[in-house]
C-alpha positions in Angstrom: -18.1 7.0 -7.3 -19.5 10.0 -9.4 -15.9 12.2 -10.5 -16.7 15.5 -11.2 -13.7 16.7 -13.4 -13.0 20.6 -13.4 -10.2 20.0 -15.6 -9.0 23.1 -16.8 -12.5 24.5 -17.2 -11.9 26.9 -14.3 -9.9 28.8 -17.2 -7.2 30.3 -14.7 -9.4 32.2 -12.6 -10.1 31.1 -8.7 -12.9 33.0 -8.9 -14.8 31.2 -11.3 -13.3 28.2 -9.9 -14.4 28.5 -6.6 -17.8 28.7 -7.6 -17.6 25.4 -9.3 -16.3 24.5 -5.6 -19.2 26.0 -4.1 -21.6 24.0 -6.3 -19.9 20.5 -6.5 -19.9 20.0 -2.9 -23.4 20.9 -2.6 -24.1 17.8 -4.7 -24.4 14.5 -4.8 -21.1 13.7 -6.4 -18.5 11.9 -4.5 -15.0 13.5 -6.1 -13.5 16.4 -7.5 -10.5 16.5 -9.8 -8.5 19.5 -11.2 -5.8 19.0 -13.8 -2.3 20.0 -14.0 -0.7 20.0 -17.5 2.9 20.0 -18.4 4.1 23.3 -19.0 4.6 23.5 -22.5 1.2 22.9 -22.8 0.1 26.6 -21.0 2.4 28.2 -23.3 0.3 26.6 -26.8 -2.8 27.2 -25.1 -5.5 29.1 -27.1 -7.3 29.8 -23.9 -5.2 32.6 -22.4 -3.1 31.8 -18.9 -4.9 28.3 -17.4 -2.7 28.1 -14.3 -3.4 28.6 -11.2 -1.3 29.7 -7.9 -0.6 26.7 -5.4 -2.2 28.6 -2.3 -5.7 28.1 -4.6 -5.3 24.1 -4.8 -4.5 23.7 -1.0 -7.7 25.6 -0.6 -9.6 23.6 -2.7 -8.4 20.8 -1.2 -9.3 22.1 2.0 -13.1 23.2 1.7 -13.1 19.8 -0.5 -12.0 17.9 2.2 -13.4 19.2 4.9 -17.4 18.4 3.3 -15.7 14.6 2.8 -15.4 14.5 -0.7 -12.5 13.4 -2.3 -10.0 15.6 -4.5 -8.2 14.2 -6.7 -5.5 15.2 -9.5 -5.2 14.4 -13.3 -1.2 14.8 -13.0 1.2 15.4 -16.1 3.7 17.6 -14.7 5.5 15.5 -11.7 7.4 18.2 -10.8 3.7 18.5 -8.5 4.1 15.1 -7.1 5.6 15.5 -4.2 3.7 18.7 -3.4 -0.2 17.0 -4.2 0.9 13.7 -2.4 -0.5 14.5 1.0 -3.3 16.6 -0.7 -5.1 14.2 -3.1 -6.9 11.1 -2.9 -6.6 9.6 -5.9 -4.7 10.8 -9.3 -5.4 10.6 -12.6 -3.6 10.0 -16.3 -4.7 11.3 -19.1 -4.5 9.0 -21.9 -1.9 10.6 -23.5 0.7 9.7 -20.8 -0.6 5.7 -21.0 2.9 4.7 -22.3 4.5 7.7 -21.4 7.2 5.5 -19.1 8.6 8.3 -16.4 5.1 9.4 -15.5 3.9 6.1 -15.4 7.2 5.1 -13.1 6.7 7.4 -11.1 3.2 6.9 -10.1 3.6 4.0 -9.7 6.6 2.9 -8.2 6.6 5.8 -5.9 2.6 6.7 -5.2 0.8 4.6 -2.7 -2.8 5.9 -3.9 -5.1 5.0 -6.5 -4.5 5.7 -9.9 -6.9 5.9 -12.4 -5.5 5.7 -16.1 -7.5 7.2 -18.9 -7.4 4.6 -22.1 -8.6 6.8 -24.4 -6.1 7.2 -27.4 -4.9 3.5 -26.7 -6.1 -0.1 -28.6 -6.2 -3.0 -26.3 -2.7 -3.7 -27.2 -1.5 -1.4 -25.7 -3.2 -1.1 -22.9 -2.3 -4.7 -22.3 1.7 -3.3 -22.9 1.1 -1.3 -20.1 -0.6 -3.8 -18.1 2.4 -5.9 -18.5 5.3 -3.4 -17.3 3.4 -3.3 -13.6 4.7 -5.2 -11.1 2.4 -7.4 -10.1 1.8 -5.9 -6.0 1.5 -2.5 -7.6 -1.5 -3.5 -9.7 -3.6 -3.0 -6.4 -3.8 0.6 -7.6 -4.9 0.9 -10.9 -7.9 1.5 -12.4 -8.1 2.0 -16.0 -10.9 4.4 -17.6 -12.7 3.7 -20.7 -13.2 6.7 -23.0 -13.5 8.3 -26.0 -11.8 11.2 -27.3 -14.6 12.0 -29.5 -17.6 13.5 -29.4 -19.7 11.7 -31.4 -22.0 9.0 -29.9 -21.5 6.0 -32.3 -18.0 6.4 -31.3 -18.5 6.1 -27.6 -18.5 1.4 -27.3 -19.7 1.6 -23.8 -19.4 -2.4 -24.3 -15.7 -2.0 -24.0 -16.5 -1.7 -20.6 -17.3 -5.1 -20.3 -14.7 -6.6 -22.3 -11.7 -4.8 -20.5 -12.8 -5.7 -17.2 -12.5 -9.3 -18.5 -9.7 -9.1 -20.6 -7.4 -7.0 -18.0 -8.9 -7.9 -14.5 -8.8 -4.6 -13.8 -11.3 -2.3 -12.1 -12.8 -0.4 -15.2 -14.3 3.3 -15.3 -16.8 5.2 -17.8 -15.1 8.8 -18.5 -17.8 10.5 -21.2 -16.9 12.4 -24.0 -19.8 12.3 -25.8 -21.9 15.3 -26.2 -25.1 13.4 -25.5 -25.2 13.1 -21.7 -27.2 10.6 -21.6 -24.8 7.7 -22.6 -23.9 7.3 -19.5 -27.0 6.6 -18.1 -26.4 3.5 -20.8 -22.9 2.7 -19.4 -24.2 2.0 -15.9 -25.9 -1.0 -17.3 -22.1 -2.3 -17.8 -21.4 -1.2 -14.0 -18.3 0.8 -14.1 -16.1 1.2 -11.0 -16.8 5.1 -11.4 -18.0 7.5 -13.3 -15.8 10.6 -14.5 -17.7 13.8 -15.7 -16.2 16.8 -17.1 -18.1 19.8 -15.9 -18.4 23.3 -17.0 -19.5 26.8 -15.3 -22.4 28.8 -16.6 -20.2 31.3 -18.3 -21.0 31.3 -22.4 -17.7 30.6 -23.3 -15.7 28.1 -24.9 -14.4 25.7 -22.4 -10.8 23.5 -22.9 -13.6 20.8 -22.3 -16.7 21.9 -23.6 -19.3 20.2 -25.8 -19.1 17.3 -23.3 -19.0 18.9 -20.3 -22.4 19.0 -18.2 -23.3 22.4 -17.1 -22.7 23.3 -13.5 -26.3 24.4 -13.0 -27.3 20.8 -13.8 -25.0 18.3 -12.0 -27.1 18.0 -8.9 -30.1 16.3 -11.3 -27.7 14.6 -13.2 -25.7 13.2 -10.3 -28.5 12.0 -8.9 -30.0 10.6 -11.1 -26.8 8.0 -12.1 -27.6 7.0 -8.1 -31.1 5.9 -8.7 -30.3 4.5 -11.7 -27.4 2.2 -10.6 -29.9 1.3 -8.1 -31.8 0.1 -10.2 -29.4 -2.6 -12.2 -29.7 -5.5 -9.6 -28.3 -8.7 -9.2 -29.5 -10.0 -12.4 -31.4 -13.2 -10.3 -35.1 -13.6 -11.3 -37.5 -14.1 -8.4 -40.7 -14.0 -6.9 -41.7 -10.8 -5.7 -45.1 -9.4 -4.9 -47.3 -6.7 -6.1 -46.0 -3.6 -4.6 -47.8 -0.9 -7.2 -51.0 0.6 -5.7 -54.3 0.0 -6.9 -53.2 -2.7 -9.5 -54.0 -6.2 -8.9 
């Protein structure tokens, strides 16, 4: 599943967000998220006013779902829960909230949908202290996301992939950060449950998520290219095969 994360990138305005609308579901990926902050958060923001009227999510959700992709919601503010619940496919947590007990409770205690939970500020240790406080019926559910919060590519371990699938029997995601692109062509090789991709509008401005988003203008190439490519991984068994490239021997 290819996640295209608006985010906050739609800066406030339904305008601009729409477009993003109008674009994503004219491409290859498979979901859509939005993100609702807590609201002390919209208050420090150096972005001007990033909220948006409740009418515009239901009809996102609505031109979203009716082109069957799925929406879903990167959540910290559960005063939305209960409003979102019937809305969204799938939420997400940011990785600030990993051990941020009353969101987590609440998702997951209450929430019958999948979650997936961004890992990016936490050490295995605490991931694994997370892991731990889930009952064990509700673990169903989760999905954890590997990520980075950092741009820089040496920082980006895609083989932490790997290792947390193994070490946490949990479905495991790629979320990129980086502001090469192209790593997660690389993290498909360690077959990720999903991809998550922060996108950005053509406007030259500075996004909330910016230096690794992929432009808007360019997600129906890149989208479809992480399909052929995760086509192209296999099953990893050697066998005979004949010569299927013309005019070669």
């Amino acid at each position: 599943m290819i996640v295209a994360e608006i985010g906050l990138n739609h800066m406030g305005c339904e305008k601009y967000l729409m477009d993003y609308v109008k674009h994503l579901i004219d491409s290859p990926v498979d979901a859509i998220t939005l993100q609702i902050r807590e609201e002390k958060f919209y208050k420090n923001t150096n972005f001007g006013d990033l909220t948006l009227e409740q009418s515009v999510y239901d009809k996102v959700h609505k031109i979203v779902s009716s082109n069957k992709k799925k929406f879903g919601i990167a959540i910290s503010d559960l005063s939305y829960l209960s409003y979102f619940n019937d809305k969204v496919d799938f939420y997400k947590v940011l990785s600030k909230d990993l051990n941020n007990d009353e969101i987590m409770n609440k998702l997951i205690n209450q929430v019958d949908k999948p979650i997936f939970v961004s890992t990016g500020l936490s050490s295995c240790d605490e991931i694994n202290l997370f892991i731990n406080k889930i009952k064990v019926d509700k673990k169903k559910n989760i999905s954890l996301i590997h990520t980075r919060l950092s741009n820089r590519v040496e920082d980006t371990n895609l083989k932490a992939i790997e290792k947390m699938k193994k070490q946490f029997k949990l479905p495991v995601a790629f979320g990129n950060h980086c502001e090469n692109p192209m790593v997660t062509y690389a993290a498909l090789a360690f077959e990720p449950s999903a991809i998550f991709l922060y996108i950005k509008g053509n406007k030259t401005i500075q996004h909330p998520d910016n230096n690794h988003a992929i432009l808007l203008k360019d997600i129906r190439e890149y989208s479809t290219n992480i399909k052929q490519i995760v086509k192209s991984i296999g099953n990893g068994h050697k066998e005979i095969t004949h010569n299927s490239i013309k005019g070669q021997i």
